[in-house]
N, C-alpha and C positions, 0 to 999 in steps of 0.2 A: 356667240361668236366662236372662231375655229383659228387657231393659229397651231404655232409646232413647240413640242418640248424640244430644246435644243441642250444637247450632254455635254461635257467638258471637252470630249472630240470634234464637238461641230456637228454631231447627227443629226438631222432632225425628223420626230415623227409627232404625227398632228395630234393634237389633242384640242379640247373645247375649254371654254371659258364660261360656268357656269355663272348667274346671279345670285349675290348673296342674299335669300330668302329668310326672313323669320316669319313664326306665326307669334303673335302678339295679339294681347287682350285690351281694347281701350272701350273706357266711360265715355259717352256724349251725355253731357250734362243738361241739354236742350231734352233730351229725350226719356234722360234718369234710366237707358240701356246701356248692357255690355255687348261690345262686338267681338265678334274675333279675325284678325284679317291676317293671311300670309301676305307681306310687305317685304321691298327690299330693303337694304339699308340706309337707301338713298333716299327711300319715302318717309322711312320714320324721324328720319332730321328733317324733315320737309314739315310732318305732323307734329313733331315737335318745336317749329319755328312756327308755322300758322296757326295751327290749333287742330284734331280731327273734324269739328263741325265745318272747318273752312274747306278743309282736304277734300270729306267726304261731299259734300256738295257739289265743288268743283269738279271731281271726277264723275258723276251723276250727270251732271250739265253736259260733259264731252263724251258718255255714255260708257264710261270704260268701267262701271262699275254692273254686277248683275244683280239684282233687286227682289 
């Protein structure tokens, strides 16, 4: 996303809005591997509310994953 820094004057100049990325290491215990995924922060509460076997599947089935 792109919006504007805006200074105590009112200036405004554009600047982006990056995603918060981590890379992170998880167990799938179906499969007794280690993965390692850059994830935002918004997927690892996601992974940590479903579980990763449930994530990873899911994102596999809508193809957003590379294999």
């Amino acid at each position: 996303m792109v919006g504007n820094n805006v200074s105590h004057s009112k200036r405004r100049t554009k600047r982006k809005f990056y995603p918060n990325l981590q890379t992170k290491k998880f167990f799938i215990p179906e499969t007794g591997e280690w993965v390692i995924l850059k994830v935002s922060v918004n997927a690892l509460r996601t992974i940590n509310k479903n579980g990763i076997a449930s994530v990873l599947s899911k994102a596999i089935e809508n193809g957003n994953v590379l294999v």
